[in-house]
Every structure is written in C-alpha cells, then in structure tokens.
C-alpha positions in Angstrom: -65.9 7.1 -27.6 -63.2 9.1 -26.9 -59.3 8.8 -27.7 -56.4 8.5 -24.3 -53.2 8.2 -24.3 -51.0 5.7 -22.0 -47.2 6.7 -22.1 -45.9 5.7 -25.5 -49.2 3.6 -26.2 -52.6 5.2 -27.6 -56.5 3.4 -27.3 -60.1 4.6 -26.7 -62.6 5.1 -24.0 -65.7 4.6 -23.6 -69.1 3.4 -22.0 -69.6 -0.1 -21.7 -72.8 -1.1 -20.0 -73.3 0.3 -16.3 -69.4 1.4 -16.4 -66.3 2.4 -18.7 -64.2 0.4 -20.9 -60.3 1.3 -21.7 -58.9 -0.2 -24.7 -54.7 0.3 -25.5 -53.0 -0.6 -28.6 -49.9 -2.4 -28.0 -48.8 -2.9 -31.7 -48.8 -6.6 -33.4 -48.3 -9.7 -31.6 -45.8 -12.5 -33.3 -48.2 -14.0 -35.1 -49.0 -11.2 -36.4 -52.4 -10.2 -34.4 -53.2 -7.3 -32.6 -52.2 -6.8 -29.1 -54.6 -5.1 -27.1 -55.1 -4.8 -23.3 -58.4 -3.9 -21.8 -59.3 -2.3 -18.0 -63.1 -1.5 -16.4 -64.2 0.2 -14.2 -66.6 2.1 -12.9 -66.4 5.3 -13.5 -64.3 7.1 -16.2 -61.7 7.9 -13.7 -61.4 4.4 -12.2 -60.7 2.5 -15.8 -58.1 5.4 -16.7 -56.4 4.4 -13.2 -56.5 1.0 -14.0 -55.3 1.4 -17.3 -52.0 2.9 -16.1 -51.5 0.3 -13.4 -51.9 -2.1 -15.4 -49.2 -0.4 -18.2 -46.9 0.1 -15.3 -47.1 -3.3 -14.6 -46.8 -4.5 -18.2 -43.3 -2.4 -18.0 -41.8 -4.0 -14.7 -42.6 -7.1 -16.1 -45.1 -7.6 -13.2 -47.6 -10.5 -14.0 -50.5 -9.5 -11.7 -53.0 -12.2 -10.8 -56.3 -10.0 -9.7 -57.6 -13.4 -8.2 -54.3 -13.7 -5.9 -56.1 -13.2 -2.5 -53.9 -12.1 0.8 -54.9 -15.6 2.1 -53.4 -17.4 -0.9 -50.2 -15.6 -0.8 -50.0 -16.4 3.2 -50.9 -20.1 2.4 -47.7 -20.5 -0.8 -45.5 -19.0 1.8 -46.6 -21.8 4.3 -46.2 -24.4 2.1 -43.0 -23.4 0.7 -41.8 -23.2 4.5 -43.3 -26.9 5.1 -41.7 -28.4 1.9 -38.0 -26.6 2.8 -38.2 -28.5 6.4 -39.4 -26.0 8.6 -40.0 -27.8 11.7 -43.7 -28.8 12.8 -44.1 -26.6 15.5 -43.9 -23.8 13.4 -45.8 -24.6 10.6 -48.8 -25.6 12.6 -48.1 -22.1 14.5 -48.4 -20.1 10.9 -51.1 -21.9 9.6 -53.2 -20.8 13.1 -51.8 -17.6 12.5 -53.3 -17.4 8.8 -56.5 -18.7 10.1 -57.4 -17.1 13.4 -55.6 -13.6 12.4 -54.6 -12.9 9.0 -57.6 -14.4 7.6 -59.6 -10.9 8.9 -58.1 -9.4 5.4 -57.3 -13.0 3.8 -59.7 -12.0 1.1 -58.4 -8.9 0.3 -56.6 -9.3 -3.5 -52.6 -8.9 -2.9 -52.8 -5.9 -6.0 -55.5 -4.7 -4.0 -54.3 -4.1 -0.5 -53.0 -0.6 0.6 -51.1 0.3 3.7 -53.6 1.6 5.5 -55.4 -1.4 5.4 -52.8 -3.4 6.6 -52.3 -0.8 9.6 -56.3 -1.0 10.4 -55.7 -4.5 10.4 -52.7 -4.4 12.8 -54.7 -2.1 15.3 -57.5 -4.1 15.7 -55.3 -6.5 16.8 -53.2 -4.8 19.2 -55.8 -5.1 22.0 -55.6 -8.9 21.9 -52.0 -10.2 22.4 -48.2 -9.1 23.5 -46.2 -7.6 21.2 -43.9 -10.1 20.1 -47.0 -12.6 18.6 -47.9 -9.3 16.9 -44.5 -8.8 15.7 -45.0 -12.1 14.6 -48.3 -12.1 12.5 -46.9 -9.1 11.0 -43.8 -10.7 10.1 -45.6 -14.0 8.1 -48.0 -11.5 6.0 -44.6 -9.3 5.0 -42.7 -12.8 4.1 -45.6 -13.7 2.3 -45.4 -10.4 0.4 -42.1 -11.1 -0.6 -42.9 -13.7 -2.2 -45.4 -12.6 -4.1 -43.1 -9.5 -5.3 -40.6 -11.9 -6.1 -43.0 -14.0 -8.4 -44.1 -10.8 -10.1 -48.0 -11.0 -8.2 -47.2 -7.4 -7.2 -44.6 -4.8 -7.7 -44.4 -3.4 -3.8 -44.7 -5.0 -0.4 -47.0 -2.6 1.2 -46.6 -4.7 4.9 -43.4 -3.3 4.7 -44.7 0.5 5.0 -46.4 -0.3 7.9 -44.3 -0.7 11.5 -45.9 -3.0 13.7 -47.6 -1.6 16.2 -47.2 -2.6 20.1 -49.7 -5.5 21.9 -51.3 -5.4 24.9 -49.1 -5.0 28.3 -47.6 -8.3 29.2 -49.6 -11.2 30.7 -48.9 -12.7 34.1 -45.4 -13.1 34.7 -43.2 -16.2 34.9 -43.6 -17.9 38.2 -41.7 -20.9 39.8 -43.1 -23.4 42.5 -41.9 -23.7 45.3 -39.2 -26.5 46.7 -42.6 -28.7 48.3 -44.5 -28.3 44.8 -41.7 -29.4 42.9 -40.9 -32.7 45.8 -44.5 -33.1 44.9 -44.5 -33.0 41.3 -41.5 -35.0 40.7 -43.0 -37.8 43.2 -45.8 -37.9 41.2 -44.2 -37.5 37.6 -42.2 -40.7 38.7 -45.3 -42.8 39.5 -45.6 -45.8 36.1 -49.3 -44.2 35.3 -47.4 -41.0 33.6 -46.0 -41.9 30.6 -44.8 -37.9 30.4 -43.7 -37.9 33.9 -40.1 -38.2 32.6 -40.9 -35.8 30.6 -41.7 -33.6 33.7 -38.6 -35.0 35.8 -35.9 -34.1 33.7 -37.3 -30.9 32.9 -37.5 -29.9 36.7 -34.3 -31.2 37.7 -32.4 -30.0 34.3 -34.0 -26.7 33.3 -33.9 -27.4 29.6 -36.1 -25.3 27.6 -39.6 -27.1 26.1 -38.1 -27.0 22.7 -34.7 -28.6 23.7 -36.7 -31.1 25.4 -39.2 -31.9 22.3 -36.1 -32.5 20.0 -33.7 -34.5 22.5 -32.8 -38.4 21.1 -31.6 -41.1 22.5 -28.3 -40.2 21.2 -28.1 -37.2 23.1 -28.3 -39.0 26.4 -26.1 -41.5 27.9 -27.7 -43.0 30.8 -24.3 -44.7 31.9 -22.8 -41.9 33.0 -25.8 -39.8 33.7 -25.5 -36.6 31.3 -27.4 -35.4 28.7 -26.1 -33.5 25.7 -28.3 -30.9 24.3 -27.6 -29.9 20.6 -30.6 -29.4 18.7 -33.8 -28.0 19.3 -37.3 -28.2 18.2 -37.2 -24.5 16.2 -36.9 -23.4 12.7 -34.0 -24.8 11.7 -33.1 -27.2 14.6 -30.4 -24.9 16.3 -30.6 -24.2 19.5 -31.2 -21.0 20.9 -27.6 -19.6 20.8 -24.1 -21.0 20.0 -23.8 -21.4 24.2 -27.0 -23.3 24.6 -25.0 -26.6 23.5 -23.8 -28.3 26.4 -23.6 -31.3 28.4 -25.7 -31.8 31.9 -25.1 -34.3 34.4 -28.7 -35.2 35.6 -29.9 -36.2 38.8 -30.5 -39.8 39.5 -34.5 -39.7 39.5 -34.0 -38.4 36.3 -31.7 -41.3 35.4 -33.9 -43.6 36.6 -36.9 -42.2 35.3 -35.3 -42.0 31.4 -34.1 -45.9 32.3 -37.8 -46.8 32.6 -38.9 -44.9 30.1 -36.8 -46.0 27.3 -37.8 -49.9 28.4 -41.5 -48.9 27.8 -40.6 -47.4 24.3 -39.3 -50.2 23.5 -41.7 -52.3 24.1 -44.0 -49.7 22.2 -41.8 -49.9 18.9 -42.3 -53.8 19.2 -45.9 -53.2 19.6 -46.3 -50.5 16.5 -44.2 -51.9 14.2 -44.1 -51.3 10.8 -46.0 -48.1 11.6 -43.0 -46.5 14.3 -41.9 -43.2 13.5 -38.0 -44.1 13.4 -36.9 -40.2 14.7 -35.3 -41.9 17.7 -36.5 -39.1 20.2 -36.6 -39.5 23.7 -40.0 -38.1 24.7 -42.5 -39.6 22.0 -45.9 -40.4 21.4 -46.8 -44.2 21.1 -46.0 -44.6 17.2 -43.0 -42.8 18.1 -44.0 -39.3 16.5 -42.8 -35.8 18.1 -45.0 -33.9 20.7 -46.0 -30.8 19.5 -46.0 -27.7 21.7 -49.7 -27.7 22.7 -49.9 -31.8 23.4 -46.5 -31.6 25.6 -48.3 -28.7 27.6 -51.5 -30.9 27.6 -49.5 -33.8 29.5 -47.4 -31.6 31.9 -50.6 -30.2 33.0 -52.3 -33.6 33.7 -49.3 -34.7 35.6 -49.2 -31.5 38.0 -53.0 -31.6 38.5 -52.0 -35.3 39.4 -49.7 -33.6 41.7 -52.6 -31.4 43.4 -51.5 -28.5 42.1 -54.0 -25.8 39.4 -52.5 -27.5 36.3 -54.5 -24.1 34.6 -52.0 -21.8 36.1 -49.1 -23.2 35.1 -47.2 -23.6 31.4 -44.1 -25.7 30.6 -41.7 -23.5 30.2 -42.3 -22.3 34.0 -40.2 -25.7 35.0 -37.0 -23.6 33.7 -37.9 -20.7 36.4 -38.5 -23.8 39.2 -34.3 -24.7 38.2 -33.4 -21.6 38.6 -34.9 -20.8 41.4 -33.9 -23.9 43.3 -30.7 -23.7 42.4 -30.0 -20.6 43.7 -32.1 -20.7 47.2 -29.2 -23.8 47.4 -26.2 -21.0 46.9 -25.7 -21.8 43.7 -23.3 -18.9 41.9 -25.5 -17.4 39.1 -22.3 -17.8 36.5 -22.9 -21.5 37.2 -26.7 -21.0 36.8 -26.4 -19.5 33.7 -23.9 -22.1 32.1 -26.3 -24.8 33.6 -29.1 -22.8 31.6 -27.5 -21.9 28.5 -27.2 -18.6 28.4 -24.5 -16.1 26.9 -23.7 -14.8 29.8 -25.1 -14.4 33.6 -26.4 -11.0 32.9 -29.2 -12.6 30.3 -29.9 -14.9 33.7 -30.0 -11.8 35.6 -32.6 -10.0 33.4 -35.1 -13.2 32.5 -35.2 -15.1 36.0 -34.5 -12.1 38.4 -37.8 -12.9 40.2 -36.5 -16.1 40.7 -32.9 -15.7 41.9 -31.8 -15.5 45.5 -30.8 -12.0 46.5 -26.6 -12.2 46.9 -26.8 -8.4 48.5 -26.9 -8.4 52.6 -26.9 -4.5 54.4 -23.8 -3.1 55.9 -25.5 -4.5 59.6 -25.1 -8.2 58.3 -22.0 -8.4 57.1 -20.8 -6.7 60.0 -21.9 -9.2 62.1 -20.6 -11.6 59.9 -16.9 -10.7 60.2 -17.1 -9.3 63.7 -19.5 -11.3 65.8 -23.0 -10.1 66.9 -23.1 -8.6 70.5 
C-alpha cells in the first residue's frame, strides 16, 4: 500500500485481488462519518485515472451514472420529445433511428464514449444512406448528449467534437409521370374501392406536400367554394414548412367531388366506431379516425397506382408534387404562379427543386425570329 495524492485530497493504493484499489479521503460527512470515494481498475495506472475523473467530477458537480448506456440516453431524449408533443411521425422516425442505427454503440456507457468512437461509428455508416438521414442520426445522439450534460450524466458532449461526415451520393432522382399516368391514376383513385384515392386526387391535382396532406382537417377545406386552406403540417411542431407555405388553393372539381364522397364515408365510419373514433377531425384518416403515418400513407398510394397499372415500387408520395409541377408548366403556367401554388419563398427555390420538371421558357434566336417575322 502506497500513499497518492488527488488535488487538495490524500488516500492509498493498493492491490486488490486481480487489480488495484484507490481509496481518497474526503474529510467527515454530516453525520459525522467518513467520506471516502473508491475507483478500480486494472492496472495501477487505470485506478489512478479513474480516481481523478472521478474527483473532477465530484468538483463540477457531475453525478455520473457508469450504468447510463448511449442507448438509454437516446431513449430519455425520445421520450421527453414524445411527452412535449412531438408529432408521431417523428417519434416513430427516432425510435427506428435508435434501433436500426444508433443501437451499433447503444451499449457503449455515456462516461465511456470518446470521439473517436463516435466518428468510427459515423463512417461505418456513411456507405449506407444520403447525407441529410446521416446528418440526422447524428443530430439525435448529440441532442441526446445534451441532455445527459444537462442532468450532470457527463460533463462534455463528445458527438459534438465530431462533424458529420457525408452519405452516399444521392439516390434516384425525383421523377414525375407523365400527363396519361396521371389521367390514369386519377381515374382510378376516384373509383369507390380506394378509400385513399382522395388521398391520391387532391394530391395530384394540388401539389401539397405528404406532410400538409397528413395534417389537413376538415376545417381547412370548404367544399362549397372548392378551396383548401393549408396551415399546419404533420412536422415537429405542426408549422408548415415556411411562413409562405400557408395558403389557400382552389381545387379542381374531381377533387371536390372526390373529398364530397369521402367525407360521407367518414361519416358513416364515426357512426360505425363510436365511442372508439379518434375525434382529430382530419380529412384523410384511418377507420377509427387516427392519422396516417408516413410509411401507411406511402403503403396506400402505392396500391392505388399499381391499381392504375403503373410499378407502384418506383414511385413515392411525394413524387405527386413533381407530377403538379410538371403539368402545370407543360400547360404555360408562369413559374412565379407555380411557386405560389407550391409554397415556396420565391420561384428560384421552384427553379432549383423541380428544374427537371419545368418546361423550358428559353427558345434560340431562329425561333423567335420566326415568331415576330414570319417563317419563309
């Protein structure tokens, strides 16, 4: 046994079965007993480390939990998120998140994890999805390190020494069908056997984004006049993606029709589920009246366009927006109307996301010569 020395506090060392002991003298606790702390490890040099962390600790006033696993601190940051009203969506997003990614170091202990873990982490994931998902994953273990600073479980968020790295290249991009798929579609969407075909019409003939379409009510539309007034959406928060992204829509009539019918059946479905109906007043809801999450709106839509006789497997919701815009503008639409119609701050934003789609405004020098002059 050997005497050591921890800042202003003095103890022992020694051997203690396969390993070493460190044992620190804090002075006398109220009741008069004394205050000791203890730290193992397994060599001389690792209990001395341990020692100091654990003084340093003790001096920030940092209470750290060696049982407090990654995983935990991932899964109190989830259900704090749930129990402040994060929407649905998102939290069934995290928790997949937590369990198909962050669960590689889940059982690493929060006191335990280093940076470069965390960056070895990040790199084998890299490989396996875009960017902005990584960006993402990042971004719930960091947020969950917060947390865990901020209730004393550890004294430095090491996720935040670590910059996200970039994903894979992107995937396939954005595609729209054409002016026969969607006639199609829509005359298939509108047959009484597709309970989301109004789902699918008014996203077609609208261009409202999946998440605007999730959170729309009943309130929002008024099928007397035909428009539809989008003010919410189904993202943390319930805002809509910017300030601009509230407006009004007329909508076409197969839409009004379609929403006419549709609210009849839910009506006869609240009747039917009675006590049991989900009260949320939304316009496109399951049976009890419950909100469609992401991957069971997606699930419909595709069963409606395989309906349709087109590869429901190569096509994703959110690809209706890119049909609008690309319908309206083979019809000469301006793209400052297209962009109002869509939401968007400004018709640049339209410019850059849906240029694939829009109609190219530019003609050669040759046509609009001919234009203004006459062809010979």
């Amino acid at each position: 046994m050997s005497k050591i020395t921890v800042g202003a506090y003095e103890g022992s060392i020694y051997r203690e079965g396969a390993g070493w002991t460190v044992a620190l003298s804090l002075g006398f606790k109220p009741d008069g007993t004394r205050n000791r702390i203890k730290r193992k490890g397994r060599t001389r040099a690792e209990a001395k480390d341990r020692i100091k962390q654990a003084v340093a600790d003790m001096e920030k006033g940092v209470k750290r939990d060696h049982g407090y696993t990654v995983a935990r601190a991932v899964n109190d940051l989830i259900e704090t998120l749930a129990a402040g009203g994060l929407s649905d969506a998102s939290i069934v997003g995290y928790r997949s998140y937590a369990a198909n990614h962050i669960s590689k170091i889940g059982a690493v202990k929060v006191a335990d994890l280093t940076p470069d873990q965390v960056e070895k982490w990040l790199m084998t994931l890299r490989g396996t999805m875009a960017s902005r998902t990584l960006g993402m994953i990042h971004g719930l273990l960091t947020r969950a390190l917060d947390r865990a600073a901020r209730f004393d479980k550890v004294d430095r968020n090491v996720s935040r020494l670590v910059a996200t790295p970039k994903g894979k290249s992107k995937g396939r991009p954005s595609k729209s069908m054409t002016l026969d798929q969607a006639k199609a579609v829509l005359a298939e969407a509108a047959k009484p056997e597709h309970r989301f075909g109004p789902y699918v019409i008014l996203a077609i003939t609208t261009g409202l984004r999946t998440e605007e379409l999730r959170a729309l009510t009943w309130d929002d539309v008024d099928l007397t006049t035909g428009t539809v007034y989008v003010l919410r959406a189904d993202r943390e928060g319930g805002d809509t993606k910017t300030k601009k992204s509230r407006r009004g829509l007329g909508i076409a009539h197969t839409a009004v029709s379609a929403l006419t019918a549709h609210k009849a059946r839910q009506a006869g479905e609240k009747l039917i589920a009675g006590e049991a109906w989900k009260n949320n007043g939304l316009v496109f809801a399951r049976p009890d009246g419950s909100g469609y999450r992401s991957q069971t709106a997606a699930y419909h839509f595709r069963k409606v366009l395989a309906a349709a006789g087109l590869n429901a497997d190569e096509w994703t919701p959110r690809e209706t927006r890119h049909c609008f815009v690309s319908i309206m503008s083979d019809q000469e639409v301006p793209i400052e109307v297209i962009a109002d119609l869509c939401g968007h701050a400004s018709s640049a934003v339209t410019n850059e996301v849906y240029r694939h789609q829009l109609k190219p405004v530019r003609r050669d020098a040759t046509a609009h010569m001919d234009r203004i002059f006459g062809a010979a």
